[in-house]
C-alpha positions as CSV (number, residue, x, y, z in Angstrom):
1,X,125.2,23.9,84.0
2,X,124.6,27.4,85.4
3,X,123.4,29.4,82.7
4,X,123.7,28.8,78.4
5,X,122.7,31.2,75.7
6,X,121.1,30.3,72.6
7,X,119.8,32.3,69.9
8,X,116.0,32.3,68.1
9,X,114.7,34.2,65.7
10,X,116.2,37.0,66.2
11,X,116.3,37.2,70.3
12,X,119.2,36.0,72.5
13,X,118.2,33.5,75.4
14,X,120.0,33.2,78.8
15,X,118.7,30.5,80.7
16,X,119.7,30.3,84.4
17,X,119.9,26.9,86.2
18,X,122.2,25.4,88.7
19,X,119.8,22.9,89.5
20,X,118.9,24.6,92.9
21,X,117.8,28.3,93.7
22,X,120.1,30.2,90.8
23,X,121.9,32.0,93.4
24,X,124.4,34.5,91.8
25,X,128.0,33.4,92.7
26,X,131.3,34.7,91.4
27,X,131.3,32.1,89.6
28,X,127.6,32.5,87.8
29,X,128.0,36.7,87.3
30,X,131.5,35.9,85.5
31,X,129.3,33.2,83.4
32,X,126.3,35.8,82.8
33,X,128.5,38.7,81.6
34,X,130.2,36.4,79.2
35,X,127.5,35.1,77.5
36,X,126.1,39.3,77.5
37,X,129.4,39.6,75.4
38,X,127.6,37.0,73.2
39,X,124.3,39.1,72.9
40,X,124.0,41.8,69.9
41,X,123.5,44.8,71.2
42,X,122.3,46.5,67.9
43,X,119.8,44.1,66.4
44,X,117.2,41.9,68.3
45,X,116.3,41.3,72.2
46,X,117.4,39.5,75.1
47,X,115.6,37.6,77.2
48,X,116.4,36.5,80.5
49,X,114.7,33.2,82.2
50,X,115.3,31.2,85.3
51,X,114.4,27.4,85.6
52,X,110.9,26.1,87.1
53,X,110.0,27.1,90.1
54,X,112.6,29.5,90.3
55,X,114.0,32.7,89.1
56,X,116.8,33.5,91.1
57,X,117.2,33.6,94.9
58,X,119.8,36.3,95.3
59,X,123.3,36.5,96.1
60,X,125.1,33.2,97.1
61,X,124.6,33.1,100.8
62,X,128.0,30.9,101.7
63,X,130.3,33.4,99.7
64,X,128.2,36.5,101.6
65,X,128.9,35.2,104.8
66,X,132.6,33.8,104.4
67,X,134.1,36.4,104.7
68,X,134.0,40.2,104.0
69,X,136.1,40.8,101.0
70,X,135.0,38.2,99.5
71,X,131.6,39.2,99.7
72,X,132.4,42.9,98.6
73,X,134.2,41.4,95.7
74,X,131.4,39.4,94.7
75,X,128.1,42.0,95.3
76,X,130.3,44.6,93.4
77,X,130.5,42.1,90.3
78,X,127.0,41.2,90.6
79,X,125.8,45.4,90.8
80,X,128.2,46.1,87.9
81,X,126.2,42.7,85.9
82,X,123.0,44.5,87.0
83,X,123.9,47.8,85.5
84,X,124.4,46.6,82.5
85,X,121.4,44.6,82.4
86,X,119.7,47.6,83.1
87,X,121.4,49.5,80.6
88,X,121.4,47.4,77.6
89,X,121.4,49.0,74.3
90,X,118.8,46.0,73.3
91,X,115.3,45.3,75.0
92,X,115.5,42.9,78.1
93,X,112.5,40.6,78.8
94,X,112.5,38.2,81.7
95,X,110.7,35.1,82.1
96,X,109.9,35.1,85.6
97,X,109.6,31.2,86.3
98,X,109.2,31.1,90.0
99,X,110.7,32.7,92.9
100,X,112.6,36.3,92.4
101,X,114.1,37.1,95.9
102,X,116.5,39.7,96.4
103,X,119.0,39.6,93.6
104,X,116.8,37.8,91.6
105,X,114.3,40.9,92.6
106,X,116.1,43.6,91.4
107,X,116.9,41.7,87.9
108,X,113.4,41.8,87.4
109,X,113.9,45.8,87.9
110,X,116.7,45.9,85.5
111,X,114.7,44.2,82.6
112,X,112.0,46.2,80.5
113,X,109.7,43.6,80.6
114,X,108.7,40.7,83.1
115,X,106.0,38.1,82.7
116,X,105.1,35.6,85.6
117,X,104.5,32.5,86.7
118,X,101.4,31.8,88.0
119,X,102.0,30.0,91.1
120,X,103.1,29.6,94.8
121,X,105.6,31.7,94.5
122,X,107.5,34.6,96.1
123,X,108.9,38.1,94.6
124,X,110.4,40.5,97.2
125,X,113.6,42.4,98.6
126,X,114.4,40.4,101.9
127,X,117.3,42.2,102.9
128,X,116.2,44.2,105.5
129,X,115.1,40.9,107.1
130,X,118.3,39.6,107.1
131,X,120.4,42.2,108.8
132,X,121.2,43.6,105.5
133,X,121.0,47.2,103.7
134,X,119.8,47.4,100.5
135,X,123.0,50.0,98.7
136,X,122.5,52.5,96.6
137,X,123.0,51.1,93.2
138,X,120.3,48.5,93.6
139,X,118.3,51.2,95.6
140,X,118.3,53.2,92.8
141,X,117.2,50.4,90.3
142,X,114.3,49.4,92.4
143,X,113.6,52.9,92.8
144,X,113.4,53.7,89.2
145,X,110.5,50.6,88.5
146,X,109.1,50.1,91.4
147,X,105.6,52.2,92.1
148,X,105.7,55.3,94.4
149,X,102.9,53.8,96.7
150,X,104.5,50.3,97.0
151,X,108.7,52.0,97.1
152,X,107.8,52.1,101.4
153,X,106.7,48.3,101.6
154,X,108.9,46.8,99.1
155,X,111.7,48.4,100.1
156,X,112.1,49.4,103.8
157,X,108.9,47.1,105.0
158,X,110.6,44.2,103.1
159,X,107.5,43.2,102.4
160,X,107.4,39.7,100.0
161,X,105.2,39.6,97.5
162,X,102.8,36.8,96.0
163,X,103.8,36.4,92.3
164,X,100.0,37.2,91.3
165,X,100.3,39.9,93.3
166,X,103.4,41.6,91.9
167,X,102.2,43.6,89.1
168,X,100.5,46.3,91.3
169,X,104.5,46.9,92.9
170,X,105.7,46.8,89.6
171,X,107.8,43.7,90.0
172,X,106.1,42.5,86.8
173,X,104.2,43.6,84.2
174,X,101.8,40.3,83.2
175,X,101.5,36.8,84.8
176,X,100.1,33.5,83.1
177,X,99.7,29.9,83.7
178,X,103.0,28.5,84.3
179,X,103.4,26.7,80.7
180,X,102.5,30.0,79.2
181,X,105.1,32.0,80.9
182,X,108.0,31.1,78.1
183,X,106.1,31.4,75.3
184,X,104.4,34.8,76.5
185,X,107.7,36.2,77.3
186,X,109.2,34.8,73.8
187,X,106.6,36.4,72.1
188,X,106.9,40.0,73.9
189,X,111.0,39.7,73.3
190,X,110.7,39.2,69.4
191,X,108.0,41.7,69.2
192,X,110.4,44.2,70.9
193,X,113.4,43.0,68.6
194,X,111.7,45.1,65.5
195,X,112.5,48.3,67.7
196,X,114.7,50.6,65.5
197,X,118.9,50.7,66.3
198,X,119.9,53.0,67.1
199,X,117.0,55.0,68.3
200,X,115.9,53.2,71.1
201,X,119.5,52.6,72.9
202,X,119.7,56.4,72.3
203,X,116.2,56.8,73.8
204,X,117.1,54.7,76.7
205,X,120.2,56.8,77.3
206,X,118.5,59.8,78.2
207,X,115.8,57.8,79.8
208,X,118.6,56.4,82.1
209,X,121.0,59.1,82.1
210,X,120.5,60.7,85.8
211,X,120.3,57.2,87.4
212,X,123.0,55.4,85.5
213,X,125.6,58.0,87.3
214,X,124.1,57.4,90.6
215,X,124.2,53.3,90.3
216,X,128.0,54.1,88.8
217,X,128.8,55.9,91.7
218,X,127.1,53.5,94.1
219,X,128.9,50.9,92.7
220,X,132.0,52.5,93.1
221,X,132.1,52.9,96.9
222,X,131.0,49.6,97.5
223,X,133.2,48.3,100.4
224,X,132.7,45.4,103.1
225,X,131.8,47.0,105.8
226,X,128.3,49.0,103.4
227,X,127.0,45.5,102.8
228,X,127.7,43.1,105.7
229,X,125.8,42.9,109.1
């Protein structure tokens, strides 16, 4: 199992777990947008949540490096899975279970909500460390949360963060003691689920309208050679 939706009370629950470091394959992204097709997106809330210990840990390293269309194929996919994250007409919350590096770093920045796990635990764009850019469409996104005085380290410093430490960035917006983190992040998504349809995807919409085009448009010139070493 990779990911599985189930619905309570009114909020739709995507759970991520391949039983190692949720690393976003082709085969995971094709998963997650089909079980989005699941999601209502004009009642209720979705919330996101990786398995313990760990959120997500990015892309899938062995399809990055096998070779480069196969690589463009599958960050294109996983931007375009981003953006509508980021763009749902619902509220997103994410249950931040453990480590959220790269990737699983900038889905934190495509949800509206994000509550921590207390714990050992990294959050942080790495790319930069590992002879990668960081493209415009999840530029943008990170760009769009993140905090002007932390954009610098987060970004072009690569700087990782301590989960307890990733509010100030704006990686998160609360963190609690690790059995707290689902039920604190259940209780945030229902309360969000009462938000009036269609008001707030409208709202949202002109909240995201500038950046949405620029992500589109990132997305869009995506090729091999803009993502690989």
């Amino acid at each position: 199992m990779t990911a599985n939706l189930e619905i309570k009370d009114d909020v739709s629950i995507i759970t991520l777990d391949d039983g190692k470091v949720n690393a976003f394959s082709p085969d995971m992204i094709k998963l997650i947008n089909e079980l989005l097709d699941k999601v209502p997106d004009n009642k209720g809330s979705l919330l996101i949540a990786g398995r313990e210990g760990m959120f997500s840990a990015g892309f899938d390293l062995k399809v990055m490096m096998s070779n480069p269309e196969n690589a463009s194929q599958m960050v294109k996919s996983g931007f375009e899975m981003l953006l509508r994250i980021f763009s749902f007409p619902r509220p997103v919350v994410a249950a931040c279970s453990g480590h959220a590096i790269a990737l699983g770093a900038f889905l934190l920045c495509s949800s509206d909500y994000r509550v921590g796990s207390k714990g050992n635990f990294k959050i942080g764009a790495n790319e930069l460390r590992n002879n990668m850019i960081i493209p415009t469409p999840i530029l943008e996104i990170a760009k769009f949360k993140l905090n002007k005085t932390h954009k610098q380290r987060a970004l072009l410093n690569a700087e990782m963060y301590a989960i307890e430490d990733a509010i100030e960035p704006g990686y998160l917006d609360e963190v609690v003691a690790p059995e707290k983190v689902f039920e604190v992040a259940m209780i945030k998504a229902k309360d969000l689920a009462t938000l009036a349809h269609p008001q707030y995807l409208q709202t949202k919409k002109l909240d995201q309208e500038a950046i949405f085009q620029k992500i589109s448009d990132g997305i869009e010139k995506i090729t091999a050679s803009s993502i690989m070493p």
